[in-house]
Every structure is written in C-alpha cells, then in structure tokens.
C-alpha positions as CSV (number, residue, x, y, z in Angstrom):
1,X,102.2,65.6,80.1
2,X,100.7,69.1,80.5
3,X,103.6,71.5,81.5
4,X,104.4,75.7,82.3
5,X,103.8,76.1,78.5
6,X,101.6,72.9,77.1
7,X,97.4,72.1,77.9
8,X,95.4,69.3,76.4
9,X,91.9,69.3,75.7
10,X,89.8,66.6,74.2
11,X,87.4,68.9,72.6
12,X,87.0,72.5,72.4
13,X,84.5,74.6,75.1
14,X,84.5,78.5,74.4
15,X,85.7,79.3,78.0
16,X,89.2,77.6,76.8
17,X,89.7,80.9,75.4
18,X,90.7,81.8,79.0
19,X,93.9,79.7,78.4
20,X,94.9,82.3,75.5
21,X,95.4,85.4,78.2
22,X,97.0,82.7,80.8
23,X,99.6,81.5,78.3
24,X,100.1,85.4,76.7
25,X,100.5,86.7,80.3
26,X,103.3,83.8,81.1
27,X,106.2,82.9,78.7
28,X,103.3,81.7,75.8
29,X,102.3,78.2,75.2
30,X,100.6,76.0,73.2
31,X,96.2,74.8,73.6
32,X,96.1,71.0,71.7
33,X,92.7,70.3,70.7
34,X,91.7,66.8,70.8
35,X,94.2,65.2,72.9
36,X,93.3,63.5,76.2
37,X,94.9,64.7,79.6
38,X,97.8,62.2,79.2
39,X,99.1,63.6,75.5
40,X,97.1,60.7,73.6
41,X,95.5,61.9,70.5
42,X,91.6,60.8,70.5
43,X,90.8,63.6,67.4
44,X,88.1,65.6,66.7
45,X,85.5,66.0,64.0
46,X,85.2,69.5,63.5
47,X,88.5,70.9,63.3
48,X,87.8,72.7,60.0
49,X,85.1,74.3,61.6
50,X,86.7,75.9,64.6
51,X,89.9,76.6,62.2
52,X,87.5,78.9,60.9
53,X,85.8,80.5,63.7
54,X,88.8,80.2,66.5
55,X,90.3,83.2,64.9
56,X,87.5,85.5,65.0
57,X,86.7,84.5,68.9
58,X,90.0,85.1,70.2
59,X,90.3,88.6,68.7
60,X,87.0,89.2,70.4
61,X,87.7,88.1,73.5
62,X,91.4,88.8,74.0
63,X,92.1,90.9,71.3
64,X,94.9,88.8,70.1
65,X,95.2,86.2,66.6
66,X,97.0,83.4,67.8
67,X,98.3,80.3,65.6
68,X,95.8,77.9,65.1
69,X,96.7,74.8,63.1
70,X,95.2,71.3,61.8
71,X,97.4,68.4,62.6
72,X,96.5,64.9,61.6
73,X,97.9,61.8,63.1
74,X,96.9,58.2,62.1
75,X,93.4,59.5,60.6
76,X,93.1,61.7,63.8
77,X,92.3,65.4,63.1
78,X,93.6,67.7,66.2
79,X,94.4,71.2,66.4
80,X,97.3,73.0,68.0
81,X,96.6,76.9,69.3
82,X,100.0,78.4,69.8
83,X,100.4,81.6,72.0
84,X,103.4,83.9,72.0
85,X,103.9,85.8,75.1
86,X,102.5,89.4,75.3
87,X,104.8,92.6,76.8
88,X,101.1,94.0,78.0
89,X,98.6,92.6,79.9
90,X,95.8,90.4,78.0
91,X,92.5,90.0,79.3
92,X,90.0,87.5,78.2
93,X,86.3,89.0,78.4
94,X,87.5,91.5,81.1
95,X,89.3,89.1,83.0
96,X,93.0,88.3,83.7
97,X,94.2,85.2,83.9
98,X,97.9,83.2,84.1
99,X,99.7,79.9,83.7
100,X,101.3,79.2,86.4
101,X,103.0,75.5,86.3
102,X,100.6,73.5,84.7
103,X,97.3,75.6,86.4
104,X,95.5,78.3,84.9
105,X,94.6,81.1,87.5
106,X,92.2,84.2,87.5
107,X,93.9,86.9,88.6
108,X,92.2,89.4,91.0
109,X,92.8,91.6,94.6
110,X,96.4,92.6,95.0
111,X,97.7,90.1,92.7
112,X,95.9,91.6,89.8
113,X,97.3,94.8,90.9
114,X,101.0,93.5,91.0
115,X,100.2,91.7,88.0
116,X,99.5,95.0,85.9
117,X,102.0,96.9,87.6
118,X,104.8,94.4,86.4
119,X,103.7,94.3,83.2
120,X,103.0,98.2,82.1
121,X,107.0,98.2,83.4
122,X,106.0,100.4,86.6
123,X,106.7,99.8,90.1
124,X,103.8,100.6,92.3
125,X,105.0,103.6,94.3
126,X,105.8,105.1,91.0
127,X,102.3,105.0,89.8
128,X,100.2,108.1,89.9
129,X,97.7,108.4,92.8
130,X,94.6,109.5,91.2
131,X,92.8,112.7,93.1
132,X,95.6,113.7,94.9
133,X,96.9,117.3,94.5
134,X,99.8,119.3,96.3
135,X,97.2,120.1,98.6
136,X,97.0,116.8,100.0
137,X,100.8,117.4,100.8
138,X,102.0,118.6,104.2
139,X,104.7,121.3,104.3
140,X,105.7,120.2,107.5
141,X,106.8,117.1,106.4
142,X,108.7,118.2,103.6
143,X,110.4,120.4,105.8
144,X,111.1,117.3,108.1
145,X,112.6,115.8,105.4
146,X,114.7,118.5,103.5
147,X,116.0,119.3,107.0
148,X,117.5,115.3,107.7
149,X,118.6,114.8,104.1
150,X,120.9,118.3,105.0
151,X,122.2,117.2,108.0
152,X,122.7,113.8,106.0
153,X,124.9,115.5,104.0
154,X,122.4,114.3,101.0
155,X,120.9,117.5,99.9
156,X,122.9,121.0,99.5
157,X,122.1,123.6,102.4
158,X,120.2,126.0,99.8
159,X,117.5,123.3,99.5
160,X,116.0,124.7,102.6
161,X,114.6,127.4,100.7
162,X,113.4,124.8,97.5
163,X,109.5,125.1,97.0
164,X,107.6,122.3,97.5
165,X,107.0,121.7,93.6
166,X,110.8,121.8,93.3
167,X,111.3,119.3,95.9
168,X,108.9,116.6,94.8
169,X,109.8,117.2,91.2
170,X,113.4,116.7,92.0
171,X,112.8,113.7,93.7
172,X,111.0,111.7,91.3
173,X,108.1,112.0,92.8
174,X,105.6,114.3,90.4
175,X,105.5,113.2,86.5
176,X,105.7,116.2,83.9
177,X,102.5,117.4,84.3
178,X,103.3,117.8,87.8
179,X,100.9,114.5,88.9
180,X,101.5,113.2,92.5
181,X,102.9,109.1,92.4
182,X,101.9,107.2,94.7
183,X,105.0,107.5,96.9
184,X,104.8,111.5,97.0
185,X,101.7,111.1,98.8
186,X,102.7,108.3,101.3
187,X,105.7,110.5,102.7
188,X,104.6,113.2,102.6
189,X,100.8,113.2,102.7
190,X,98.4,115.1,105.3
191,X,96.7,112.4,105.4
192,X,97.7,109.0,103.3
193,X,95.4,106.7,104.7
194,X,92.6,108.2,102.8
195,X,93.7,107.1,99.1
196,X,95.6,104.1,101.3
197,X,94.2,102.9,104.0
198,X,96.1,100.0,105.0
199,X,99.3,102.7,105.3
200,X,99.1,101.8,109.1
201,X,102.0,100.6,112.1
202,X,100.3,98.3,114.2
203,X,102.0,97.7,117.9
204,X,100.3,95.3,120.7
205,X,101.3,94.1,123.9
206,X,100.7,90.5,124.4
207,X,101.3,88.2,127.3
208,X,101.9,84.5,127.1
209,X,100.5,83.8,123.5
210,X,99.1,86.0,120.6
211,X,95.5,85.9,122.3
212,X,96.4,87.4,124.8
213,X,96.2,90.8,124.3
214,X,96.9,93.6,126.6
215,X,97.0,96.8,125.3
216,X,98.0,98.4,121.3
217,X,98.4,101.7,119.2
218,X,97.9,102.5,115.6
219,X,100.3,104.8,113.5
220,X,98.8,106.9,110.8
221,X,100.1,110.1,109.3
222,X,102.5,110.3,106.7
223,X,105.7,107.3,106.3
224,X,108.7,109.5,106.4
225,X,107.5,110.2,110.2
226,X,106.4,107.6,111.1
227,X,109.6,106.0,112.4
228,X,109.8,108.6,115.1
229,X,106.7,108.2,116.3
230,X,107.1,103.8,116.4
231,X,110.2,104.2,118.4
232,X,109.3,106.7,120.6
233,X,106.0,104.4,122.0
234,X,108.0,101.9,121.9
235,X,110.7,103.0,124.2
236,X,108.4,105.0,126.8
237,X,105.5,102.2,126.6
238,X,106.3,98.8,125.3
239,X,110.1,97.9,126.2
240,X,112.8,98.5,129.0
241,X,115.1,101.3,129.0
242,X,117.9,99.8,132.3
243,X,119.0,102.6,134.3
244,X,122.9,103.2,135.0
245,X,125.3,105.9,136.0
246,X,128.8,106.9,134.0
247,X,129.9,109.2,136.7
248,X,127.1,111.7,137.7
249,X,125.1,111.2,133.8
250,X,122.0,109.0,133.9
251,X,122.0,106.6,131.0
252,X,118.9,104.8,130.0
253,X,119.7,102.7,127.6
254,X,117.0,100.9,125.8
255,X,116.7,96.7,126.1
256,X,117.6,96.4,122.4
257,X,120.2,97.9,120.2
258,X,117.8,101.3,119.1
259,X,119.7,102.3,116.3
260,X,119.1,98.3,115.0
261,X,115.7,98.6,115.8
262,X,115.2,101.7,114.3
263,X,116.8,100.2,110.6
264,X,114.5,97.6,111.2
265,X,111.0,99.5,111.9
266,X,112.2,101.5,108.7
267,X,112.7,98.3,106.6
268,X,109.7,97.4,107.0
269,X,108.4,100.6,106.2
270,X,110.3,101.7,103.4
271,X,110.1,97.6,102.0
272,X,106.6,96.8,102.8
273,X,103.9,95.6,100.2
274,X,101.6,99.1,100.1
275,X,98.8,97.0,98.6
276,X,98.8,94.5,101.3
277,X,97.8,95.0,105.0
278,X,99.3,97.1,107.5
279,X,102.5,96.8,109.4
280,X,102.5,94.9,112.8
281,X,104.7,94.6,115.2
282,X,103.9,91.9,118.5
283,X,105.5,92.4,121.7
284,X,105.7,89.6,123.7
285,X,108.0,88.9,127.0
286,X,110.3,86.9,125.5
287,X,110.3,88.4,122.1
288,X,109.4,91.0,119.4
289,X,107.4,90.0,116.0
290,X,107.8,92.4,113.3
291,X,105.8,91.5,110.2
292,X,104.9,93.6,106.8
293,X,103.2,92.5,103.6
294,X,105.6,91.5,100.6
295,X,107.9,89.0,100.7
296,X,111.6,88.8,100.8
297,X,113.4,89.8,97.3
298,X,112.7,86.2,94.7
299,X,115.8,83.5,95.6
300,X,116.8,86.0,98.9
301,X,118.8,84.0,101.2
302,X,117.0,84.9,104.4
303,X,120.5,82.8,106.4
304,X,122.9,84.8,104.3
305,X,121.0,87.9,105.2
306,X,123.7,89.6,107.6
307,X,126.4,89.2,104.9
308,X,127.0,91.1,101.7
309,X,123.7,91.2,99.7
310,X,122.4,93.6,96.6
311,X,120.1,95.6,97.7
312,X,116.7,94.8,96.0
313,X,113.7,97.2,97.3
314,X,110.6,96.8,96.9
315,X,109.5,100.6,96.1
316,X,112.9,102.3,94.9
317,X,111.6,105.5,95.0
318,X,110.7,105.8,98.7
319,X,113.8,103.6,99.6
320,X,115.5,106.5,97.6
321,X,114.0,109.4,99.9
322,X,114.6,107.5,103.3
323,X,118.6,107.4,101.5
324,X,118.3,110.9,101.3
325,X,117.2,111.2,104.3
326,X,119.8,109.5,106.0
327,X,117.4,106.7,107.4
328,X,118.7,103.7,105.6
329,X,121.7,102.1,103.5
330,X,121.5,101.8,99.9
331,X,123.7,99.3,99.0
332,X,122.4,96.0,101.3
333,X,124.2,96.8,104.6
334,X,121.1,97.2,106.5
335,X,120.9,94.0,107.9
336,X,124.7,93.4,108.6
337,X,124.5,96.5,110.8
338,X,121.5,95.4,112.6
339,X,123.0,91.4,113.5
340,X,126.2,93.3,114.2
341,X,125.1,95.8,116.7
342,X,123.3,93.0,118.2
343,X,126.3,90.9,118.2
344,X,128.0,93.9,120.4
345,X,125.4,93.5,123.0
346,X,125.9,89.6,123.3
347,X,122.0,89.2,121.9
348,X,121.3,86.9,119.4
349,X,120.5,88.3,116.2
350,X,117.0,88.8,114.3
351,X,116.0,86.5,112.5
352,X,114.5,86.7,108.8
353,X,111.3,84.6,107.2
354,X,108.8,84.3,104.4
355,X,105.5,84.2,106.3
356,X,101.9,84.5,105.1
357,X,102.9,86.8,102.3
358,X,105.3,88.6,103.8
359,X,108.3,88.9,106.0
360,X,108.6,88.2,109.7
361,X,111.3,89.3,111.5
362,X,111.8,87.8,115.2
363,X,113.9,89.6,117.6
364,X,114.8,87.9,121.0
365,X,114.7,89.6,123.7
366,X,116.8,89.2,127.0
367,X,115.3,87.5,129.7
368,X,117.0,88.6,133.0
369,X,115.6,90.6,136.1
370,X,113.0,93.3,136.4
371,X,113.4,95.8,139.1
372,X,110.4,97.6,139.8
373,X,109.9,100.4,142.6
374,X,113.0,99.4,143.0
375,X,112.1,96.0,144.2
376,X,113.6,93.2,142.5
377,X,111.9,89.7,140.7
378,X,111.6,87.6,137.6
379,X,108.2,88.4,135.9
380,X,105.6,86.0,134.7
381,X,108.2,84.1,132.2
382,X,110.3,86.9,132.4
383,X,110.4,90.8,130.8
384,X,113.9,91.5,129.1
385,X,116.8,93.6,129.1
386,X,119.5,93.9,131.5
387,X,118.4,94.9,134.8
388,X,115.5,96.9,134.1
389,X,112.9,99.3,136.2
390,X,109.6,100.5,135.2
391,X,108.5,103.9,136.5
392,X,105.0,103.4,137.5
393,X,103.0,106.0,137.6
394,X,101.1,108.0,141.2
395,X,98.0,106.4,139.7
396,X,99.2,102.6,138.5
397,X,101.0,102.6,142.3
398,X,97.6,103.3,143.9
399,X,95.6,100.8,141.3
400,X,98.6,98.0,142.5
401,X,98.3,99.3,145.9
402,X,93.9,98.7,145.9
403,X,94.3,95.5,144.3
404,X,97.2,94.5,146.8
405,X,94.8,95.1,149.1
406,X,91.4,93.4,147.7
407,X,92.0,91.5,144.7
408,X,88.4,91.1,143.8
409,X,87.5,95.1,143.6
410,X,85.6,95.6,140.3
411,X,86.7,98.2,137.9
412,X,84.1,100.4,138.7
413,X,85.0,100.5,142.6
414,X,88.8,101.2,141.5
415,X,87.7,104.4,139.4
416,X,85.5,105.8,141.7
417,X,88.2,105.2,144.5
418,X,90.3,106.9,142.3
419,X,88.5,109.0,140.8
420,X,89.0,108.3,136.9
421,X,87.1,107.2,134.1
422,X,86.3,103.2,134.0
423,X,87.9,103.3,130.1
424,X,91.1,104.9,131.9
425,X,91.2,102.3,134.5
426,X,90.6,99.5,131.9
427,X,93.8,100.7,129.9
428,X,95.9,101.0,133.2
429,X,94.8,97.6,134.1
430,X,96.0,96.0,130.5
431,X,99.6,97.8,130.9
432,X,99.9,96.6,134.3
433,X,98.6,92.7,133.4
434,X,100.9,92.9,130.6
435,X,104.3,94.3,132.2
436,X,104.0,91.1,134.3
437,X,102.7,93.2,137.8
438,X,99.5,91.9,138.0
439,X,97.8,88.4,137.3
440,X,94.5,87.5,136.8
441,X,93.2,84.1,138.5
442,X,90.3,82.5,137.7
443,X,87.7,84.0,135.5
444,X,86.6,87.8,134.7
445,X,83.3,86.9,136.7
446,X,84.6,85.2,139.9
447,X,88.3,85.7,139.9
448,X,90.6,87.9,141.0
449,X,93.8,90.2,141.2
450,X,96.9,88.9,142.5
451,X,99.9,91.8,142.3
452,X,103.1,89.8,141.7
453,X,105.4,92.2,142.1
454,X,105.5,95.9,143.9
C-alpha cells in the first residue's frame, strides 16, 4: 500500500524523477521499481541498466545521489530508490514538487512561496523586499509609531529623536547591510501596495445576501495606520453609534464593543497571509464578516479560542511592532479580551473559522430598533445596536423626501432637482438602500422607490 513515505512503480519513466524532489521536500521516502500499485512484485528486466544510469539522472535533474538498490525476490529483479529528506529546497528540472500523503504535488503560486520560505528557515515578513530603499519609507509614519510605542510605555521618551535608520535597525526590520524586509516596508511604507499589492482592507455594505451590494471602500497606505483609518469608516459610515445622555455629556457609543473590534481589525492585519488576497470585511444587517488570507495556527482550537492560548503569529516581526506599539497582546490574550468585552455588553461573542484559506471571524450584531429623524421602526430584517439614530444628511433628507414623493423619479431627475452629479446621487442612493430607508420594488427598469422609514 503506497503511503506519506512509500511509491510503486511497475517500470521506470524518466519524469519519476519528480518523486525524488517530492520525497526530499517531505520527511524522504522510498521509489520501488517494478512493483504493481498493490505492493506485488512483477520485476523488471533492466535493473542493471538503470542502476547504472539512475545515478547520473538524478544529480542532473535534482542535484541530489540518492540510494538506488537491486533487490531480487523469487527470480524477480526490482529496485528500491531511497530518498533522505533535504533541509533546503530540491527542485527537479526547475520545478518543485512534494509528497503529501500518498500524492505527489507541483508546487507553484503562494504555496511555492510558503514552501521556500519554510524551508531557507525565514518567515516571510522577514525576507528582504527587493528595490525598496529608505526612500520608499514615510517619516510620518515612523513618527506615528515611535509616538504610540512612548505613550505605550514600550519605547524610552529619547526615541523621539532616533533617526529613521536607527529605528528600523532597532526593530529588526533592516539586515546589516541596512536592506529593507519585507515588513519594514508594509508599516511603514509610502506606498506598500506597489511591491505588494494585495496589502489592501476591503469594507462593503450588503443588504440581505452577499450579492447584494450597496456601497464599499478600499484601504491602502501603510499597515501600522491602517487601523485608524478601518475604524474610523466604520464608525461614521457602516455601523450605529446609539445616542444617550450621562448628565449634560453626549455619549455615542458605538453598536459593538470598539476597543474589541479594534483587536480584531488589527488581528487580521498584523496575522494575515501577505501573499494571499486582501482583507475583507462584509457588513451585513444582522452581522459582520471579517476574513484574511492564512489560516488559523496548525491544531488551533478555534472553540478554545477565548481561553488561555500561546500566541503563535503569523509574521512575528510586525506582530512585534504593533506590541510596541501598544496595539495588541503578545502573549494570546487577544481573543479573551474581545469575547469578554462582548460578554459585558450581553452580545454574543465572535466567532472563529478555517474558511477558504483563511480565517473568518463572524460577529453578531444586535438586532433591536432604529430611530431615524428621530422617528422610530424596525428596518428591513433589522439594523443593530441598541436604540440607534442615523444622522442623515440636508441632501439624503431631500433625496428621501423626492422619492417619498414620486418613487419612480430617475437618477438623473433627482440630481438635476438637486443639483449634484448623477455618480453622487448613485452613491447616496446605495447608503440609503443599504441602511434599510429605502427599498427598491420591482426592477431597475420599471420599478420603483418605496421610503420605509423617515
């Protein structure tokens, strides 16, 4: 029975010599020659032959001399090909390959490139990022940084006046001939996206499924910012902020815990798979979808994650600057914090996944009653927090007003009427759709506007 570390082959074919890189890129493994697919010896009549030129192929094509061996077994010649495993990466005519269970795969995109960085011992944010200099850092940023991490009580005060050099070399992220790694540039970079351009945060409104799409924005910039920017669209554009009163001191409060949020926008950007696709966050009525390529850590108990866990991250050096920085925990207390601050608010808690190579996180949100203009309603399935108002803007009131008024005016009539651009209307039309104030019937051709609540 073939196995991890065992193939059969009833004759030899020179592409087999793929099977040498797979088994030297796994834990090793032995190629029998001559053997049917069941472990049955059927022989072979030119082992001496290929005991003589086996050798010489292999070193050509992989550059390694594996053990090649004539058995014989009731008259039957065979040949075993043993493989130990290699500490570097072994290619087979410029290819990579690996044995995985009893398969042999070809090893290409992002798996090649987690593939090599395993095996040359690095971690991918520590690699250097070819073509980038310290110009392609931003001083601004550094100084965002060196600020927090001071406040954080992570860096000594006199850092403030640390060159930029010193910084970056301090913080592991520059090797010794001062080379930018990978991570150096994603943090701090003027413009990251152009060595990596799927260093992106994703956010779209959606109604009642994930077709339904009313309105999105795209972060760019540099990671260690990035946060900042997430939260604060979130909380002025995509979620509900309940007004109350302590005495004479307006409170808006947002819908969900922020400072959970917050740890979890910054997981997934400090734990995210930077040669996968870009972060994406779905906001829907009755709940939040938070995904990033990579996985969860290998045997991570995603039901045991709010309890005592090591912390295992993904790219240690930027999980070490957003330390520094006061962002996040370093000792697996992230997610405690997060189901326990939800806990205090009577929410239920995230929840954790594996999903399409990487990690979803789900985050319920409260669905309770919507007071807008002061006017109060349930909304199309329901928009959460507690009990929540959206300040509408002069120009959404007179857009709800028109449609109140004549459902079926076109876009066009609306901007001229208003006198805006038709791309402005379209993007004032999607908020209001998707907040649940407005509801299209029938088609885009012969249906209308109906304004549900006002």
């Amino acid at each position: 029975m073939e196995t991890q570390n065992i193939e059969y082959k009833s004759l030899w074919k020179d592409e087999y010599l793929h099977y040498i890189s797979g088994f030297a890129n796994a834990d090793g493994g032995s190629l029998y020659i001559g053997l049917d697919n069941n472990g049955n010896i059927v022989g072979i009549n030119n082992a001496q032959e290929l005991l003589e030129k086996l050798p010489n192929k292999a070193v050509q094509a992989t550059g390694l001399v594996p053990e090649i061996n004539i058995r014989n077994q009731d008259g039957k010649e065979y040949l075993t090909i043993t493989v130990k495993p290699s500490a570097q990466p072994i290619s087979c005519n410029g290819k990579y390959y690996l044995r995985s269970g009893s398969t042999l795969q070809e090893l290409n995109g992002t798996a090649l490139q987690h593939f090599l960085a395993d095996k040359l011992g690095g971690e991918w944010d520590n690699m250097i990022c070819n073509d980038a200099d310290i110009n392609d850092i931003d001083p601004e940023a550094v100084k965002y940084f060196v600020r927090r991490a001071i406040e954080s009580g992570n860096m000594p005060k006199e850092a403030i006046d640390d060159s930029i050099n010193t910084i970056l070399h301090n913080l592991g992220l520059t090797d010794k001939q001062d080379r930018l790694k990978n991570a150096a540039v994603l943090l701090f970079g003027k413009n990251p996206q152009y060595f990596f351009i799927t260093a992106k945060f994703r956010i779209g409104r959606f109604g009642e499924d994930g077709t339904d799409l009313g309105y999105q924005d795209e972060f760019e910039g540099n990671i260690i910012q990035m946060a900042d920017k997430v939260m604060w669209t979130l909380r002025t554009k995509y979620l509900i902020a309940p007004i109350h009163y302590e005495g004479v001191q307006r409170i808006e409060k947002l819908e969900i815990p922020e400072d959970a949020l917050r740890e979890l926008v910054y997981n997934a950007i400090v734990h995210r798979d930077y040669i996968g696709t870009y972060i994406q966050m779905k906001v829907f009525n009755s709940r939040i979808l938070l995904w990033n390529a990579g996985e969860l850590p290998y045997n991570f108990d995603a039901q045991k994650a709010a309890t005592e866990h090591i912390s295992s991250p993904r790219n240690h050096l930027i999980a070490t600057v957003f330390y520094k920085a006061g962002f996040i925990e370093s000792w697996g207390r992230g997610i405690g914090k997060v189901c326990n601050a939800f806990n205090k608010e009577n929410l239920s808690n995230p929840t954790f996944e594996n999903f399409m190579g990487g990690t979803l996180v789900t985050i319920p949100r409260n669905t309770q009653i919507m007071q807008i203009g002061g006017v109060n309603g349930g909304v199309n399935g329901g928009v959460n927090g507690g009990v929540n108002k959206i300040e509408l803007s002069d120009r959404q009131r007179n857009i709800v007003a028109l449609l109140g008024n004549n459902g079926g005016v076109t876009n066009a009539d609306l901007a001229v009427k208003i006198g805006i651009g038709k791309r402005t209307i379209e993007r004032e039309i999607a908020f209001l759709k998707a907040s649940g104030i407005i509801q299209r019937i029938g088609s885009d051709k012969n249906g209308y506007w109906k304004v549900i609540y006002f």
